[in-house]
C-alpha positions as CSV (number, residue, x, y, z in Angstrom):
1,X,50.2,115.2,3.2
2,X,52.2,117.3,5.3
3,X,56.0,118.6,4.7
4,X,58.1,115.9,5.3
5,X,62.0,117.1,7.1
6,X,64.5,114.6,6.0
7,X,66.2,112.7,9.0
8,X,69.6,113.8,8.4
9,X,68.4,117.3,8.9
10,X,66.8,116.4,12.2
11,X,70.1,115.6,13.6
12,X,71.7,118.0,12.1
13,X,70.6,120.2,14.8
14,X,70.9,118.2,17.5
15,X,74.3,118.4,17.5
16,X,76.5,120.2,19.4
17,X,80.0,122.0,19.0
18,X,82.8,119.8,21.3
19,X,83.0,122.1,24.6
20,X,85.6,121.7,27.2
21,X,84.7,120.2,31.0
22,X,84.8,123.3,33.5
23,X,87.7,123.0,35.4
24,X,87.4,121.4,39.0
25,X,88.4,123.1,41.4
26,X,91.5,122.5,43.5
27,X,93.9,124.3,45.2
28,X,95.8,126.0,42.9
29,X,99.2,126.0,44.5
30,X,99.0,122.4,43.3
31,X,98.8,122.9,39.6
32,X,101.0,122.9,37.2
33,X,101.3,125.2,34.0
34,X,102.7,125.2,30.5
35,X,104.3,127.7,28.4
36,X,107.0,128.6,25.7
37,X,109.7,130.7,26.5
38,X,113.1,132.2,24.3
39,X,114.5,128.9,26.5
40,X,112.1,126.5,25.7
41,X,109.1,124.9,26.6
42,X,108.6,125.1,30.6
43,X,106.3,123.8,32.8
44,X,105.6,126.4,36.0
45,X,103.4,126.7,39.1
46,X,101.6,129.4,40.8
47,X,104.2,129.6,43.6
48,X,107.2,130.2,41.0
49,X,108.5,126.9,40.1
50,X,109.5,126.9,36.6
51,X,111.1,123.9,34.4
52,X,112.2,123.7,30.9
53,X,111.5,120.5,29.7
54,X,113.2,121.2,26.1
55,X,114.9,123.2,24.2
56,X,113.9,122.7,20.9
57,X,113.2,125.4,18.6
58,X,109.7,123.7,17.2
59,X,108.4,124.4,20.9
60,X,109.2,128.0,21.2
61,X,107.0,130.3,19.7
62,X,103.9,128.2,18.5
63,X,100.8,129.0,20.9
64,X,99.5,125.4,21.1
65,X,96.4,124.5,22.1
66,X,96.4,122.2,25.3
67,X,93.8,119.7,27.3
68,X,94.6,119.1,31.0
69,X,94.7,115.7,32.0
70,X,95.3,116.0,35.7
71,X,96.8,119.1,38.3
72,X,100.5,117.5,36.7
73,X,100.1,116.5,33.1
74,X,98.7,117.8,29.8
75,X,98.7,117.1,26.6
76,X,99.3,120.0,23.2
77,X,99.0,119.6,19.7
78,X,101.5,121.2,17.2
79,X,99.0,121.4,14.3
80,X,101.7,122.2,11.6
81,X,103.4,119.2,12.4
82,X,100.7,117.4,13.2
83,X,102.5,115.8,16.7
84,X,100.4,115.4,20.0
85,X,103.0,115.8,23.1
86,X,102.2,114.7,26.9
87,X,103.7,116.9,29.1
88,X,104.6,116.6,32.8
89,X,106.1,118.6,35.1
90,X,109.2,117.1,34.1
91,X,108.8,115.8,30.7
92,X,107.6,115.6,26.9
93,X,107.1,112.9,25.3
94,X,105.7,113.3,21.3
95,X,103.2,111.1,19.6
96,X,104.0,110.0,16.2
97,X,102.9,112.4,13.4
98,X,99.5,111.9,13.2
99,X,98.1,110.6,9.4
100,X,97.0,112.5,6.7
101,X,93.3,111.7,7.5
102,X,93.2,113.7,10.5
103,X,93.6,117.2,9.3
104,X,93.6,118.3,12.7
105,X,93.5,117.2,16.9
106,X,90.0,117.5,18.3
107,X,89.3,116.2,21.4
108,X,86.1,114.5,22.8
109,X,85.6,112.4,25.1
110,X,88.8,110.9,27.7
111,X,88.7,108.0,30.0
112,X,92.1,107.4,31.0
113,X,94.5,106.0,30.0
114,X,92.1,106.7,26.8
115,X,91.7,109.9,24.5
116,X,88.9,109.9,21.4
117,X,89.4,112.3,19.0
118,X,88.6,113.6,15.5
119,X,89.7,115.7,12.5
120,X,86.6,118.4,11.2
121,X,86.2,117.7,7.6
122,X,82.5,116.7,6.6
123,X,82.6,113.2,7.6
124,X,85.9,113.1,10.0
125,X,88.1,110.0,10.7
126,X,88.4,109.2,14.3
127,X,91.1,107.7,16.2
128,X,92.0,107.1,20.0
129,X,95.4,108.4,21.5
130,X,97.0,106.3,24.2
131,X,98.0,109.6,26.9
132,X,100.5,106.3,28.6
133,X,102.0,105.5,25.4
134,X,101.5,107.9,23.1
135,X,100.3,105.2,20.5
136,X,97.7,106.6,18.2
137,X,94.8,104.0,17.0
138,X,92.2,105.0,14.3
139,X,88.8,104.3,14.3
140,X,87.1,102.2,11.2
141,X,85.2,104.6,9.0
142,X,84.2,107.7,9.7
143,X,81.7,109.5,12.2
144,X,78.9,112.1,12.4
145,X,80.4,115.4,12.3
146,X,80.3,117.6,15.8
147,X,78.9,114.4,17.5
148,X,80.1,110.9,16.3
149,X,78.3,108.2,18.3
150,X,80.9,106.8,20.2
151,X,80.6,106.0,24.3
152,X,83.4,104.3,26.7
153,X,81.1,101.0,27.9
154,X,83.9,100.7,30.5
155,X,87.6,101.3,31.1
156,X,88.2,98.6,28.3
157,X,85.5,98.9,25.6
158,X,84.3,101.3,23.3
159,X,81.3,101.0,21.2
160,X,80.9,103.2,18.5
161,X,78.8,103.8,14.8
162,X,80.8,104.7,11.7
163,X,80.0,105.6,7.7
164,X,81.8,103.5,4.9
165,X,81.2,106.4,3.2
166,X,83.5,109.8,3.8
167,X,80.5,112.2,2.5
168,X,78.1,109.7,4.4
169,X,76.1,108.7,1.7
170,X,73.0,107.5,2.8
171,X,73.4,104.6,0.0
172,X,76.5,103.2,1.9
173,X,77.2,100.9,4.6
174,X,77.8,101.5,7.9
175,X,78.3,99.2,10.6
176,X,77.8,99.7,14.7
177,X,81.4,98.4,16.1
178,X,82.9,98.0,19.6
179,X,86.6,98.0,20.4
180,X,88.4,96.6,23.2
181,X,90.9,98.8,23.6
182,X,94.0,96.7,25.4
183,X,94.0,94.3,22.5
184,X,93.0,96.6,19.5
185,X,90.3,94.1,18.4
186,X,87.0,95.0,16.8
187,X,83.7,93.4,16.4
188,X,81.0,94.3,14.0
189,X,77.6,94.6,16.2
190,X,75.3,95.2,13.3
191,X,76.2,95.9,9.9
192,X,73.9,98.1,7.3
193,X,73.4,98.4,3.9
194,X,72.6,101.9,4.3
195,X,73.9,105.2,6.5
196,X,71.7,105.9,9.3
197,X,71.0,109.7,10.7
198,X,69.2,108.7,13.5
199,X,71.4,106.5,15.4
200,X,70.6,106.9,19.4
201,X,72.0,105.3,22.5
202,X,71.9,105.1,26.3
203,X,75.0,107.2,27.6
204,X,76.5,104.0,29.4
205,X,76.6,102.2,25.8
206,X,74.6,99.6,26.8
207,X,71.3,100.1,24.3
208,X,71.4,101.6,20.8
209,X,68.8,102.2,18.3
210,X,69.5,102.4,14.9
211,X,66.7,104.2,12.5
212,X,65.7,103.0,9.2
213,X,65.3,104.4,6.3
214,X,62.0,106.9,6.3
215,X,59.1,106.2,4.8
216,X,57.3,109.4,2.8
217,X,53.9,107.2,2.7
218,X,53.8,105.9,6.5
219,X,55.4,109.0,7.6
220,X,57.7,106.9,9.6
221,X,61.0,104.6,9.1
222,X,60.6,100.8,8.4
223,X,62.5,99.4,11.0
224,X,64.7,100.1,14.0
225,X,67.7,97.8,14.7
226,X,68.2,97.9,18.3
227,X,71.4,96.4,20.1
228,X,71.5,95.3,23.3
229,X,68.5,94.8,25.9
230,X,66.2,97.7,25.4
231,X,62.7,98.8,25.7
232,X,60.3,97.9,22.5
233,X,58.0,101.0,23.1
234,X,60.7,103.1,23.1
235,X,61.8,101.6,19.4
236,X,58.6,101.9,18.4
237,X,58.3,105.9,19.6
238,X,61.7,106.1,17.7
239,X,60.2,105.0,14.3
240,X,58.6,108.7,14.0
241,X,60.0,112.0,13.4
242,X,58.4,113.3,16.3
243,X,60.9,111.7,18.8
244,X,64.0,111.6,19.5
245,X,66.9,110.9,22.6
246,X,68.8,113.2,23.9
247,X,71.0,112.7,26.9
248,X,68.5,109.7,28.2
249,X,65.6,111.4,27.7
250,X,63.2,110.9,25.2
251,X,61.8,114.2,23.9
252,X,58.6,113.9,21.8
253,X,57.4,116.6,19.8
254,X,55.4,117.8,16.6
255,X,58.2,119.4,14.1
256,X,55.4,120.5,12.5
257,X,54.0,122.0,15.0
258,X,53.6,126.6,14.4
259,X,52.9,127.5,18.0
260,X,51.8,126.8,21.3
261,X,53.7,123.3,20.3
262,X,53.2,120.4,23.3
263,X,56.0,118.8,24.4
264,X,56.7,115.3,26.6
265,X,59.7,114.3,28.0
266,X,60.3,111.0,29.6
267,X,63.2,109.9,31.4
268,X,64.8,106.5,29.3
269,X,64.6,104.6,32.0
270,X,61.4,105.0,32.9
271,X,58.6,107.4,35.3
272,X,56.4,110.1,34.8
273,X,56.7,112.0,31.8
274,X,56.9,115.7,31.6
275,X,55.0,117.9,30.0
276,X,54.9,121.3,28.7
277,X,54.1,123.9,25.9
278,X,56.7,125.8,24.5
279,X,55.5,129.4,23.2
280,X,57.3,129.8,19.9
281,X,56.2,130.4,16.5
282,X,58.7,127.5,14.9
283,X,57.9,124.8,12.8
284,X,60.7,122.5,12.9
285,X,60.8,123.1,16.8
286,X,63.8,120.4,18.1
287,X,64.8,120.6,21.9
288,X,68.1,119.4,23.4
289,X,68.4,118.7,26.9
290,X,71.7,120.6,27.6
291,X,71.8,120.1,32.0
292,X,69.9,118.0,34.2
293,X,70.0,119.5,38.0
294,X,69.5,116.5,40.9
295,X,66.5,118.3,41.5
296,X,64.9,118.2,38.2
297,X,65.3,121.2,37.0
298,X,66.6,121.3,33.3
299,X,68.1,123.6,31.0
300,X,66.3,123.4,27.5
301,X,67.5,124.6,24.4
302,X,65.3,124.8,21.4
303,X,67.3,124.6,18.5
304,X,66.1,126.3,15.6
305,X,65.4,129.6,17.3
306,X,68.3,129.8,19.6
307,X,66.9,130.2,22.6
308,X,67.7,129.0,26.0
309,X,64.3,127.8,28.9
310,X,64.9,126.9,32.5
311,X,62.3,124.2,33.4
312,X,61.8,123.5,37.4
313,X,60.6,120.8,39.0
314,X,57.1,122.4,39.1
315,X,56.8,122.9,35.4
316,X,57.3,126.7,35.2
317,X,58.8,127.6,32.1
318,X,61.3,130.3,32.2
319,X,63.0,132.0,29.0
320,X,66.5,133.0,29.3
321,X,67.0,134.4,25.8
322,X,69.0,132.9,23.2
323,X,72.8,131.3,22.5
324,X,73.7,133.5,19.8
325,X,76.0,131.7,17.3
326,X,77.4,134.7,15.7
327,X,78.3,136.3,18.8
328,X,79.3,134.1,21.2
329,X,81.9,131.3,21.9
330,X,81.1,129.3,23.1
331,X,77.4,129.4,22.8
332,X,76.1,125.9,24.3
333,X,77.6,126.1,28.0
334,X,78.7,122.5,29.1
335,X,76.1,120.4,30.7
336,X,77.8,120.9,34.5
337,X,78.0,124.3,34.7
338,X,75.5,126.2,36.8
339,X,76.0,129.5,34.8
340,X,74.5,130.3,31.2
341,X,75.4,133.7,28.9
342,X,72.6,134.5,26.6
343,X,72.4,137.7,23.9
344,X,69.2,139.7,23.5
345,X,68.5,141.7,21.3
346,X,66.2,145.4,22.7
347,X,63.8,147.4,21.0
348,X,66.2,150.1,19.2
349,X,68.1,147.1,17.8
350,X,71.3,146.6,20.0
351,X,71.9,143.9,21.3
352,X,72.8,142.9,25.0
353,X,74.0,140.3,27.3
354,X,72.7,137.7,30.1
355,X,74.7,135.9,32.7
356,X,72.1,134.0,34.4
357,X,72.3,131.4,37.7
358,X,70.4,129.1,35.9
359,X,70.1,126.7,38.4
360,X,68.6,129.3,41.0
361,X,66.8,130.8,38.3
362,X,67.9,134.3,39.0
363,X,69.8,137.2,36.3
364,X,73.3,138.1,38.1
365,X,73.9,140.9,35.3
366,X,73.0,142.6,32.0
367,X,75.5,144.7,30.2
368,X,75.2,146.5,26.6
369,X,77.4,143.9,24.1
370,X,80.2,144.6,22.2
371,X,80.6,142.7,19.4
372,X,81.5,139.3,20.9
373,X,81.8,137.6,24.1
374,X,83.7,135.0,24.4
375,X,83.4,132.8,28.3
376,X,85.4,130.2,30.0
377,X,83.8,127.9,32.2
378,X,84.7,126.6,35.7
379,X,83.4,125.1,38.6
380,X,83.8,128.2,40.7
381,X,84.0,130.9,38.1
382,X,83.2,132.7,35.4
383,X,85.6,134.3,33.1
384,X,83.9,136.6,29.9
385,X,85.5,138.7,27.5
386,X,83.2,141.1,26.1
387,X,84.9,142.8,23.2
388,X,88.3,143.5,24.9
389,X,86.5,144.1,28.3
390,X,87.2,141.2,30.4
391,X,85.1,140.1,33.8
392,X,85.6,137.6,36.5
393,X,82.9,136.0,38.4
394,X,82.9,133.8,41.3
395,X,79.7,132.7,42.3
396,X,79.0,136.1,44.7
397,X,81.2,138.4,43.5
398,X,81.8,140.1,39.6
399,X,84.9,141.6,39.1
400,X,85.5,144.3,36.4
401,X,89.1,143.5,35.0
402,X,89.1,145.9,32.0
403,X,91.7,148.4,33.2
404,X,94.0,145.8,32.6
405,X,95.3,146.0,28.9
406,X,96.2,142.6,28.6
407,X,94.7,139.1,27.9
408,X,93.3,136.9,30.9
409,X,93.2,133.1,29.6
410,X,92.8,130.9,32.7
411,X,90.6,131.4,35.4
412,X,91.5,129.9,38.7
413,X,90.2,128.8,42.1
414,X,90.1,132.1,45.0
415,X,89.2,134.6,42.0
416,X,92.7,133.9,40.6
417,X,93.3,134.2,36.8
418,X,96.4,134.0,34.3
419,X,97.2,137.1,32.5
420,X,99.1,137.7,29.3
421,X,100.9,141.3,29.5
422,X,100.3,144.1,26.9
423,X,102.8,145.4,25.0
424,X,103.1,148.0,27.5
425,X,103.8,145.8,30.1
426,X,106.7,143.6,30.8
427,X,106.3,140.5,28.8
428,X,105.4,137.4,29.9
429,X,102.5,135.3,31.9
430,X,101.1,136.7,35.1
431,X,99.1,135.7,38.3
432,X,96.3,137.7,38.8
433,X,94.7,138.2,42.4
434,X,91.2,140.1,41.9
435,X,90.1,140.8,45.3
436,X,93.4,142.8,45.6
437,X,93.7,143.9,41.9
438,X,97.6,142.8,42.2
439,X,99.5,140.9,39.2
440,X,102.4,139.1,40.2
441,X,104.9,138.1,37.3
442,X,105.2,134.0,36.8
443,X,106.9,133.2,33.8
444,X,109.1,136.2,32.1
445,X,108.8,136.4,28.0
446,X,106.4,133.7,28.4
447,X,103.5,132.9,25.8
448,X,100.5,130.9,27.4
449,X,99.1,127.9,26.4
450,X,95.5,127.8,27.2
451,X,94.6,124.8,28.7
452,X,90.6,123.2,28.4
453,X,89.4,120.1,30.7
454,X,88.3,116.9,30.0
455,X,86.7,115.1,32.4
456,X,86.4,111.2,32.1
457,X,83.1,110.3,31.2
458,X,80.4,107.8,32.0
């Protein structure tokens, strides 16, 4: 009898870190900014608008994270006193101090007025924040780490899976709930005298699969609860190891398989599966389905060995290299972005770097690395910092930025980006043009708060 891989590992790597939306793009005389000041906390625009929303001293000097909500509002988190704010261009207003269960503010999914979030411990509480009122509602249980099961159904229902258990002990209960979130009410869909791994669903929450427990002697779980009107092949297919659903498709595979491994991949509603052969040497080999292109192309990343494939419509299998975990941040681009970084490692042992147009297929640029790169999504742009060296590109254009000394943090629309002065420069936040190399000050003595995107989803 072969090896047997324990379900709970098999998920394991199929989740991914929480990665911010690229921002859209919009004209940026229309957006507004946040940062903290010897005054206060200000809000400020491109054009030179600034506005202190408040004066307290809490607000000052912390360097907050932030999450744009739209080109006016935002929200930050003050993680030592545990306090979400919503700010406008005009005003704050503070959630109350979040509970001792969340140890911190981690944002995943928003569908306004509605924000889910989690803490990071093993098995993390999670909770939904109000951005309208500010109210803060927590979720029964606790999820999967990195990638709780939750989906919006639709502006007024969430259905999500949670563990009785806070190490998820697969001896527990768990229970598949849905919330309506005006009223605060929840229903228990299916309950479960045990913790499930392999808990899949269709991303519009309408169909759910819930594995069993796995069987050593059939080589495949007893049972799958499903929920809601689904497909019984595809419940069947989900009994074995050997697939799994990511993103709406189902991926079939052999873990066990050493080289030269077959793979199908079936849309979940239905058609002509795809089919390949992936060349790698890897039992244990797990794909995720990171983009999906309206043409079909699709961006495959095989977990185990890091590495990144382009698949076209035609079936030509393309590698990109890998998504380097020690070296990059983040190293799973988000699923809408046209542009993936990838590290390779040469022949004498050092190691290098990819930007690739992945949905045209082509390498923009190669460059030696040093010692991390970190990259910021958008729409329309490309911001990497590659050690201290940082790089702006727009779609047609790269533009070295490493003879400044300072710290870019937000990349705009019109190869624009915000820029933190050196020490050797005046202090405070900066617009940065790069087709004329020109920085024009913004906000004097300011500190920046970054701020990431969240799209609504569904």
């Amino acid at each position: 009898m072969r090896n047997v891989i324990l379900p709970i590992l098999m998920l394991v790597l199929l989740i991914s870190p929480f990665h911010p939306t690229p921002t859209h793009a919009q004209d940026n005389a229309t957006l507004w900014f946040w940062a903290t000041t010897p005054e206060g906390l200000v809000a400020y625009t491109l054009d030179g608008q600034i506005n202190v929303l408040t004066d307290d001293a809490v607000l000052q000097d912390i360097p907050f994270p932030g999450i744009r909500l739209a080109a006016d509002s935002a929200l930050i988190f003050d993680d030592e006193n545990r306090v979400v704010y919503r700010v406008t261009s005009t005003t704050i207003t503070a959630s109350a101090p979040l509970d001792e269960q969340f140890d911190v503010f981690r944002p995943l999914q928003y569908r306004h007025p509605y924000l889910l979030f989690t803490g990071v411990r093993v098995f993390p509480s999670a909770g939904i924040l109000n951005v309208e009122t500010m109210e803060v509602s927590p979720l029964t249980g606790f999820v999967f780490p990195n990638a709780p099961h939750m989906v919006f159904v639709d502006d007024t229902t969430l259905r999500y899976y949670s563990f009785s258990d806070p190490k998820g002990a697969t001896e527990a209960p768990s229970t598949l709930w849905e919330r309506n979130l005006v009223t605060g009410e929840e229903t228990a869909l299916l309950d479960f005298d045990y913790a499930s791994y392999r808990v899949f669903y269709s991303q519009d929450g309408q169909q759910w699969w819930v594995v069993g427990m796995y069987n050593r002697e059939t080589q495949m779980a007893d049972e799958v609860t499903t929920y809601g009107d689904v497909n019984p092949d595809v419940a069947a297919m989900l009994q074995t190891l050997d697939t799994y659903l990511t993103d709406d498709w189902l991926v079939t595979i052999d873990t066990f398989c050493a080289a030269d491994c077959p793979v199908s991949i079936v849309p979940l509603a239905g058609g002509e599966p795809r089919t390949l052969t992936m060349p790698i040497n890897n039992p244990g080999q797990l794909l995720r389905i990171n983009t999906s292109l309206a043409d079909g192309t699709l961006l495959l990343y095989d977990i185990p060995s890091e590495t990144f494939y382009r698949l076209d419509p035609s079936g030509n299998l393309l590698v990109l290299g890998q998504a380097d975990t020690r070296h990059m941040a983040p190293f799973l681009p988000p699923p809408t972005t046209q542009w993936v970084v990838t590290v390779n490692e040469q022949e004498d042992g050092s190691l290098t770097y990819h930007l690739w147009d992945f949905a045209a297929g082509e390498l923009i640029q190669e460059a030696p690395l040093e010692n991390f790169i970190g990259i910021t999504y958008t729409t329309n742009s490309l911001l990497l910092v590659n050690g201290r060296y940082f790089s702006l590109y727009t779609g047609d254009t790269m533009y070295d930025l490493s003879t400044h000394p300072g710290y870019f943090f937000q990349p705009l629309a019109n190869a624009q980006t915000l820029y933190s002065g050196s020490p050797d420069e005046p202090q405070g936040i900066y617009l940065y043009d790069a087709p004329s190399d020109t920085l024009t000050m913004l906000v004097p003595e300011g500190q920046a708060i970054r701020l990431a995107e969240l799209s609504p989803t569904n």
